[in-house]
C-alpha positions as a printed Julia matrix, in Angstrom:
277×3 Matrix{Float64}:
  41.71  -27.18    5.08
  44.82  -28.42    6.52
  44.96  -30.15    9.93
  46.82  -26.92   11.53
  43.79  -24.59   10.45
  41.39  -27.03   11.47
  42.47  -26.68   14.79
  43.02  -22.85   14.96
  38.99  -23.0    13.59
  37.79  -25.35   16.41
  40.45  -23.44   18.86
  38.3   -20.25   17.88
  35.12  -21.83   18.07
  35.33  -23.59   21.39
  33.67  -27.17   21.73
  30.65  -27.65   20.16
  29.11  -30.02   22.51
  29.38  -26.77   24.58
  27.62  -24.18   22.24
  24.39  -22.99   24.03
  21.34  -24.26   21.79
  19.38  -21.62   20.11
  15.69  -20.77   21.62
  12.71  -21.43   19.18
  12.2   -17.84   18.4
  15.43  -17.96   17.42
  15.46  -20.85   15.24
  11.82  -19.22   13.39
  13.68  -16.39   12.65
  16.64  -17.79   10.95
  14.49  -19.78    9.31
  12.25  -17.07    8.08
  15.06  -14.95    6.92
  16.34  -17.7     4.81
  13.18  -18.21    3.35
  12.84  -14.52    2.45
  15.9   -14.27    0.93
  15.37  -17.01   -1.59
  12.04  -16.02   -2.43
  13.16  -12.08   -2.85
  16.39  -13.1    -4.13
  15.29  -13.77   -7.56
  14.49  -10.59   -9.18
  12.77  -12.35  -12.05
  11.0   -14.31   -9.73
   9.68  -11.54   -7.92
   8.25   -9.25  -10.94
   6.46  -11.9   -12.34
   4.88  -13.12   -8.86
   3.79   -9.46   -8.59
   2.48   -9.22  -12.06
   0.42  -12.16  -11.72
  -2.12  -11.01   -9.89
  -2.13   -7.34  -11.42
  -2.51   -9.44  -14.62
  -5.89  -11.97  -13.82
  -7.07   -8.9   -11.63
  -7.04   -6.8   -15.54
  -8.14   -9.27  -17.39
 -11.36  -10.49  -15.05
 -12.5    -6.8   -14.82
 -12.4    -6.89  -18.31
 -14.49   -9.71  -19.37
 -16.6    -9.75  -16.65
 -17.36   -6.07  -16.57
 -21.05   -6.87  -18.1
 -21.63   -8.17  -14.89
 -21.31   -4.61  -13.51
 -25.05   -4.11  -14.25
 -26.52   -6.9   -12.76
 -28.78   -6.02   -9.59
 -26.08   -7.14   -6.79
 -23.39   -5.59   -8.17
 -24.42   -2.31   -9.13
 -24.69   -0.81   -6.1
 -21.07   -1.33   -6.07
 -20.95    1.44   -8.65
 -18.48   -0.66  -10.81
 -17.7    -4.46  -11.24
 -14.36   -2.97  -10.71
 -15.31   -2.64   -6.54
 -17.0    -5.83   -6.37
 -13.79   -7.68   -8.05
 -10.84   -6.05   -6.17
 -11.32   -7.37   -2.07
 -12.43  -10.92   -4.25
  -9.16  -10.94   -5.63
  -6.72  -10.3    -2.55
  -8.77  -12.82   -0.79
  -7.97  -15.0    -3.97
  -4.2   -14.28   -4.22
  -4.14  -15.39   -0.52
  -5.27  -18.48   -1.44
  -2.94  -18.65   -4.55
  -0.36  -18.23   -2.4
  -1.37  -20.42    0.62
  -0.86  -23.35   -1.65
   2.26  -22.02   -2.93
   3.46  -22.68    1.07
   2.83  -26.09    0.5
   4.41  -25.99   -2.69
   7.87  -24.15   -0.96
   7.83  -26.83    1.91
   7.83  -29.75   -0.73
  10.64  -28.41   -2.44
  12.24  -28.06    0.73
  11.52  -31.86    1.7
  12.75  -33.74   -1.62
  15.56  -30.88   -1.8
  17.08  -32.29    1.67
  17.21  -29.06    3.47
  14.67  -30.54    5.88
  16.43  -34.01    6.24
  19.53  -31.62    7.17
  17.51  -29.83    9.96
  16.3   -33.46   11.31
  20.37  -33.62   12.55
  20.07  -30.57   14.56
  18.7   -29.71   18.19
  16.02  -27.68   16.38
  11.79  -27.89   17.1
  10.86  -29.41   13.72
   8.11  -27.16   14.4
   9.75  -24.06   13.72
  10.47  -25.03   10.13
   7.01  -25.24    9.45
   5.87  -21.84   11.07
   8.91  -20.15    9.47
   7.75  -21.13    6.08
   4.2   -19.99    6.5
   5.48  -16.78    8.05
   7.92  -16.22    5.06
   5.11  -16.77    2.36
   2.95  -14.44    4.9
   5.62  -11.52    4.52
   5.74  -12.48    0.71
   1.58  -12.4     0.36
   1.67   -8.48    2.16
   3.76   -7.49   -0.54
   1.55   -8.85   -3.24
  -1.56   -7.56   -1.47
   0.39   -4.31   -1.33
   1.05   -3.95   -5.17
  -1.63   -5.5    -5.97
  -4.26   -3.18   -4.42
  -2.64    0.01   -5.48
  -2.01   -1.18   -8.93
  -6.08   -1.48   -8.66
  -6.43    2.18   -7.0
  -3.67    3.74  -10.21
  -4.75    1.31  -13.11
  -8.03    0.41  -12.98
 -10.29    2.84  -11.19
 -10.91    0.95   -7.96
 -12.26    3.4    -5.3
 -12.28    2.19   -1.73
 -15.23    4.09   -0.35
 -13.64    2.93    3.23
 -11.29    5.17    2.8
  -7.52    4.58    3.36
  -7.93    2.78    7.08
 -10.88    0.97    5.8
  -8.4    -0.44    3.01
  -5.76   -1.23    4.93
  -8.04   -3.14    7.65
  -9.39   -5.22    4.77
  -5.84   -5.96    3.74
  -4.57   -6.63    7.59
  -8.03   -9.17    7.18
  -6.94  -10.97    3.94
  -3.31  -11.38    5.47
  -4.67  -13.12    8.16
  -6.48  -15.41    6.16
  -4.06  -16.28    3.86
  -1.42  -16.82    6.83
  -4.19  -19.13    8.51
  -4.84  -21.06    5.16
  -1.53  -21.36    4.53
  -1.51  -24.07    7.32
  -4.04  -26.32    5.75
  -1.91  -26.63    2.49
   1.14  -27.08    4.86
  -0.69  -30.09    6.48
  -1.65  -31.33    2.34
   1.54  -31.45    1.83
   2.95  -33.36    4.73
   0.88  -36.06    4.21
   1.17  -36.51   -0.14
   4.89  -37.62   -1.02
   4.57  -36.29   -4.55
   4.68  -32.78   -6.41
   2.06  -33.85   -8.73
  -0.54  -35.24   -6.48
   0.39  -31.82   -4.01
  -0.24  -29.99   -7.73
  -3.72  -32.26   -8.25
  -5.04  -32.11   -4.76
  -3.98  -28.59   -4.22
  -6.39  -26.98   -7.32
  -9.33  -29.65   -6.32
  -8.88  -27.45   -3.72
  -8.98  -24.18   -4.63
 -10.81  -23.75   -7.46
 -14.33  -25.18   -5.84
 -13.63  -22.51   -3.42
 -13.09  -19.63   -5.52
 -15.74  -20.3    -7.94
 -18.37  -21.5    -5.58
 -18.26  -18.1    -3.71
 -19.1   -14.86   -4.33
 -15.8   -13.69   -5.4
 -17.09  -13.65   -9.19
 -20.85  -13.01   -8.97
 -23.62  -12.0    -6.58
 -24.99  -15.37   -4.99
 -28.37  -14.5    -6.35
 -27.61  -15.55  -10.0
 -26.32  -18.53   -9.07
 -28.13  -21.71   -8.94
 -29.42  -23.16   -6.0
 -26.72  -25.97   -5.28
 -24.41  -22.87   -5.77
 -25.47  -20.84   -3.23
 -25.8   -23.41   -0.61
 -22.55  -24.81   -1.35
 -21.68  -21.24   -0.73
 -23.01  -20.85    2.45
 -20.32  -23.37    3.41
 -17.87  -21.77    1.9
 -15.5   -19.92    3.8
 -14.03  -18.23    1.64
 -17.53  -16.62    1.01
 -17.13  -15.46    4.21
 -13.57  -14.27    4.23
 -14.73  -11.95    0.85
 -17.79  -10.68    2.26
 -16.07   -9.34    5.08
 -13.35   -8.02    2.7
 -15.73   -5.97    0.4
 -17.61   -4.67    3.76
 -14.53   -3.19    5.25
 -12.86   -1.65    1.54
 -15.77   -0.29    0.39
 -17.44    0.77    3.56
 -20.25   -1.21    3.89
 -22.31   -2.98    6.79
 -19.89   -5.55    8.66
 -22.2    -7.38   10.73
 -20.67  -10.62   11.53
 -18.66  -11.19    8.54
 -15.36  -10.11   10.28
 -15.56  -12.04   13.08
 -17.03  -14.98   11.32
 -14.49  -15.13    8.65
 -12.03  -14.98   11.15
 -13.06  -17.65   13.12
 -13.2   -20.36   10.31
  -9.7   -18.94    9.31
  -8.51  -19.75   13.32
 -10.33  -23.04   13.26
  -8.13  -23.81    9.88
  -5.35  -22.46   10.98
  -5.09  -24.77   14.46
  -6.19  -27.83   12.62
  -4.04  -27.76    9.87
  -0.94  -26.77   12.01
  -1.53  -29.47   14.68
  -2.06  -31.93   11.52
   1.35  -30.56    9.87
   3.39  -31.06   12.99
   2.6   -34.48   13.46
   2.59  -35.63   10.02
   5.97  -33.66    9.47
   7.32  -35.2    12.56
   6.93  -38.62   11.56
   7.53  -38.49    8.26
  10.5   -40.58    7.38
């Protein structure tokens, strides 16, 4: 750019010391919609994140479908009705730790470092990310239960609203969880130990629930590891509200662990992120 457009630029855009500075609503929206766009920009990247869980969901109805006859599941008239709420609650949590997995990127990429030179919160970065992967997780909740509905026989005996409450639920949760794997990754410097520390993680908590199998054939450390699980309790409340069945406190319970996460793991990330070097 010569000198002569240079000026004509900075002519047209005024000073810059005297450019108003954008509100923090403002700066979570940009944010957001830059996220979005890179993760929907990708078309590849999008089929195959939507396959995914269509995928495990086919191939866990499949060889678990014995289980389908087992005392606590039968009533469910079909392993098929016990498995479905488990799984959105599950591909929250898959893609919870994929939030921590985007920020990371973001960090050794330098996008953050860039955003540490601007009158920006630092804060909004973080809840833009977990609000992009939040947008990203309705669509694969989305796809994932009407793939189940088309493909595999899943009937939601709460009827449509009851469906789309349980789905409002597990969006919730996986927006809320998606703060704890935020605050991981703040705090580890490395993709691999994110990677290591992220599936210690997760898999005790999807296979020491009830996602899988009823908690009565499971063996006594099981079940009360499971009682202090809460992703038992996020499930439970899933499965009552799809398939129409007593809510009790599961709702409310499940919620409350997910707000308890959610505040702890956020006030964690935004000081860890803040003085992070």
């Amino acid at each position: 750019m010569t000198q002569a457009r240079h000026r004509a630029a900075v002519t047209a855009l005024g000073d810059p010391a005297a450019w108003p500075e954008s509100g923090f609503w403002t700066q979570v929206r940009v944010l957001t919609a830059r996220s979005l766009r890179t993760a929907f920009g990708d078309r590849r990247l999008v089929f195959f994140g939507l396959l995914q869980p269509v995928v495990l969901l086919l191939l866990f109805s499949q060889v678990f479908s014995g289980v389908g006859e087992l005392p606590g599941v039968a009533a469910y008239q079909g392993y098929v009705n016990f498995l479905v709420p488990a799984t959105l609650v599950n591909i929250a949590m898959t893609t919870a730790m994929s939030s921590g997995a985007g920020l990371l990127a973001e960090i050794y990429g330098g996008f953050t470092g860039r955003l540490r030179c601007l009158p920006i919160a630092l804060f909004s970065v973080l809840l833009a990310r977990t609000l992009a992967d939040a947008a990203r997780l309705a669509v694969q909740l989305a796809v994932t239960a009407l793939a189940s509905v088309v493909f595999l026989g899943f009937r939601p005996a709460g009827g449509v609203p009851g469906l789309l409450a349980a789905l409002a639920l597990t969006l919730v949760v996986g927006w809320c969880l998606s703060w704890v794997f935020v605050a991981i990754t703040t705090w580890l410097r490395k993709a691999e130990t994110l990677q290591a520390a992220s599936f210690v993680v997760m898999f005790p908590l999807m296979f020491s629930s009830s996602a899988y199998m009823p908690l009565d054939t499971m063996p006594a450390w099981v079940r009360a590891v499971s009682a202090v699980n809460p992703l038992t309790y996020a499930i439970d409340a899933t499965r009552a509200l799809a398939l129409g069945r007593p809510i009790g406190w599961s709702v409310l319970t499940a919620l409350v662990i997910a707000a308890v996460a959610a505040v702890a793991g956020s006030l964690l990330a935004a000081r860890t992120f803040r003085n992070r070097a």
